[in-house]
N, C-alpha and C positions, 0 to 999 in steps of 0.2 A: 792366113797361114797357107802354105802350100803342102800339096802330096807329098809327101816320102816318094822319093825315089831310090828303087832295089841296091843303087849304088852309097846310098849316103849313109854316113856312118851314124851307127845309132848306139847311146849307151844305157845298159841297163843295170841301174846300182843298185845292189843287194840281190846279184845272179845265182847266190850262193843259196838263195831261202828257197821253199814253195813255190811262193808264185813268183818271185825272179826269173827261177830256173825255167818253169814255164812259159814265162814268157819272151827269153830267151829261145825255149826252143819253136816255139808260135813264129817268131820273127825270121828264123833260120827255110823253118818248115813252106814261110810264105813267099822263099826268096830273096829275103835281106841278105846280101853277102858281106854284111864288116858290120857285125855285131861284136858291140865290145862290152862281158859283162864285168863285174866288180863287186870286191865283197871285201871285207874286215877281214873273214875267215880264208885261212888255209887251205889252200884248193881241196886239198885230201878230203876235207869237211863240208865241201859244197856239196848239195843232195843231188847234184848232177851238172854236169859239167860236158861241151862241145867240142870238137879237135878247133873244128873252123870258127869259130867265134875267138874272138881275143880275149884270155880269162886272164885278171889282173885281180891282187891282192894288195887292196892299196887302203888305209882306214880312211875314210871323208870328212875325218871330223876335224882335218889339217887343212887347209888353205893349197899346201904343193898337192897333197896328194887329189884333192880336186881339180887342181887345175892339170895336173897329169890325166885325168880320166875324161874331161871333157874336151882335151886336144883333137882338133880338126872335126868334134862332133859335129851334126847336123841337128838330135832330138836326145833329147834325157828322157829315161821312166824312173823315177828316183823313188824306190820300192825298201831303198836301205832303212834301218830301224836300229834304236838299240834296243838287244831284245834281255838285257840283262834284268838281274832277280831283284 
């Protein structure tokens, strides 16, 4: 497997939770420029959220909406969950 380079596009599913969000912003923080996070929920709802990262509300448990989130990626961190009761 090769480095990550600062330009490739990285996605992180479930940007919307804890450690998404963080890890979201770790990636940003390190110089990734085309962080793309993704979450089921409502951006309103997300615990934190980036101007310059790509925030998308797409549910993953679709087949399109997968393959919309992982268009032109380079790396997934697939951190999404159902976190229901």
């Amino acid at each position: 497997m090769r480095t990550a380079n600062k330009d490739d596009l990285i996605l992180v599913a479930g940007a919307g939770g804890v450690v998404g969000g963080h890890l979201v912003r770790s990636l940003l923080g390190q110089g990734f420029n085309r962080v793309r996070g993704v979450d089921i929920k409502p951006l309103g709802e997300w615990l934190q959220t980036f101007p310059q990262a790509d925030n998308r509300r797409l549910d993953l448990s679709g087949m399109g909406a997968c393959l919309e989130a992982c268009e032109g990626v380079a790396y997934v961190f697939n951190l999404a969950s159902d976190m229901g009761g």
